[in-house]
N, C-alpha and C positions, 0 to 999 in steps of 0.2 A: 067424297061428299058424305058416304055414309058415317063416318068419323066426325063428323065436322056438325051433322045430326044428329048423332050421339049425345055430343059435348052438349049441345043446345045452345050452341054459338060458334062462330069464327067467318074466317074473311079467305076469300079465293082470289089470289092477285095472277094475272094472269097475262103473260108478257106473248108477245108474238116474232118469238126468236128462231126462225127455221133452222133445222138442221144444227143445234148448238152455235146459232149466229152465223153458220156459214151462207144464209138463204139459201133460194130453193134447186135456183138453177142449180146451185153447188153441191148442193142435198142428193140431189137427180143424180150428176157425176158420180157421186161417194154410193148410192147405192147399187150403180153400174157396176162399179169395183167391188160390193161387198158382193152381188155376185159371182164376183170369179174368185170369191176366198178370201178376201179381204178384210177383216173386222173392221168395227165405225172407226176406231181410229186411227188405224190402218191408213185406210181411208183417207180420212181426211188428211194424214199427213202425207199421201201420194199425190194429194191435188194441192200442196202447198199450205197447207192450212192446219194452225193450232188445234189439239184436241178437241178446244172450247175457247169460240171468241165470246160470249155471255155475258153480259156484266149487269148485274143483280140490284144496281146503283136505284135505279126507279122502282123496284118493291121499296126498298128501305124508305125511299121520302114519303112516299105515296101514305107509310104506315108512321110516319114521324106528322103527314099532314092531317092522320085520323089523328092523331095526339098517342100511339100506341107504341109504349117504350121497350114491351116484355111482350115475348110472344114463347108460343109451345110451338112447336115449328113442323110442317106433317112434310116430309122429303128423305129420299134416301142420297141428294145428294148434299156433300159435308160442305163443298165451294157457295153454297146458299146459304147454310150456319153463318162460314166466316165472313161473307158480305152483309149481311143483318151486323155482326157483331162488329166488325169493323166502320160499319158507319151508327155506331154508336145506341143501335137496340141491344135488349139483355134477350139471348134466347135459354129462353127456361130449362125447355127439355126439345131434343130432336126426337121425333118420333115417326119410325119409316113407314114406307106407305107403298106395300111389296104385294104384289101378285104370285101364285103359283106359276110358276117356269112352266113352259109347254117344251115339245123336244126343238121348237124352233126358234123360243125367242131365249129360248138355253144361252145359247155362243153370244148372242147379242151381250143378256145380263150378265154374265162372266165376263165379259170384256169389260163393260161398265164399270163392276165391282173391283177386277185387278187390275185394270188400266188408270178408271177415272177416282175411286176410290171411293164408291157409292157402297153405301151399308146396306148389302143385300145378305140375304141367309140361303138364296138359291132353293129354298126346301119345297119340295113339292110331293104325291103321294108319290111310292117309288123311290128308286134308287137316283139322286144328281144326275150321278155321271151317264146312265144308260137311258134312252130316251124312252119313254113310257109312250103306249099307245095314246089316240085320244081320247079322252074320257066322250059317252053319248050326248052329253051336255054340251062339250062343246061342237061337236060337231052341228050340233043342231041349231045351236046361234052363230054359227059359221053361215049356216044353211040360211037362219033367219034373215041375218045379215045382207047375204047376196041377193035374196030374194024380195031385202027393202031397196034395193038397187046402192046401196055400199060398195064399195069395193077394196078389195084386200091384196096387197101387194106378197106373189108367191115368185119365189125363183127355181130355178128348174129344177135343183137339188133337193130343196122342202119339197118339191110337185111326187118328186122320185121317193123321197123320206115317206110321204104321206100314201103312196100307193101301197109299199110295202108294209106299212103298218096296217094298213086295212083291213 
């Protein structure tokens, strides 16, 4: 969004595809399994299920029904490029739209990037590979978070990650 304010324009199309189209009940299953070591998709192909059922087909119209031929595209993944360009938008420029890696959602975005093929740079302060403490910051909208009555999904291994970092 702050991107998107920057520019002093653009569109947020925003589809309700659980789970990479597997829905939720299925979502639930695959994150059962990504606790006992499984990556997402892993995952999903233990419960029967393609990496990414998705199909991108309704951004495209939706943005042919604004009359909008050419877009700059904010996504790190490239399967949203080729569905834009395939159904016959020009995309300009892709341009990714990456968070700093925490030591937990590390394994996530590495699976993402070498499995799904998402343009990530993984870069955060610190070194990739070894998991950095948490910075004060986050901890503190971690805190904020819970304390709005949010809730955040932890498994017992980040629980254990997280005490020792402390």
């Amino acid at each position: 969004m702050r991107a998107i304010a920057e520019e002093g324009r653009g569109l947020v199309i925003y589809e309700h595809q659980e789970g990479r189209g597997i829905g939720l009940m299925a979502k639930l299953r695959a994150y059962a399994l990504q606790d006992k070591g499984f990556d997402t998709v892993e995952a999903n192909h233990a419960l029967g299920f393609a990496s990414d059922y998705r199909d991108f087909a309704l951004p495209a119209a939706i943005l042919r029904d604004l009359g909008i031929s050419r877009v700059r595209l904010l996504t790190n993944n490239p399967h949203k490029s080729r569905a834009l360009i395939d159904a016959g938008i020009e995309v300009v420029e892709q341009l990714r739209c990456e968070a700093a890696p925490n030591p937990h959602s590390l394994p996530y975005l590495r699976t993402k990037k070498e499995k799904l093929g998402h343009t990530l740079t993984l870069l955060r302060h610190g070194s990739v590979d070894k998991p950095t403490r948490f910075l004060d910051e986050q901890r503190k909208e971690i805190t904020k978070r819970l304390r709005s009555g949010s809730s955040l999904r932890v498994s017992r291994k980040q629980f254990k990650s997280c005490e020792t970092d402390a």
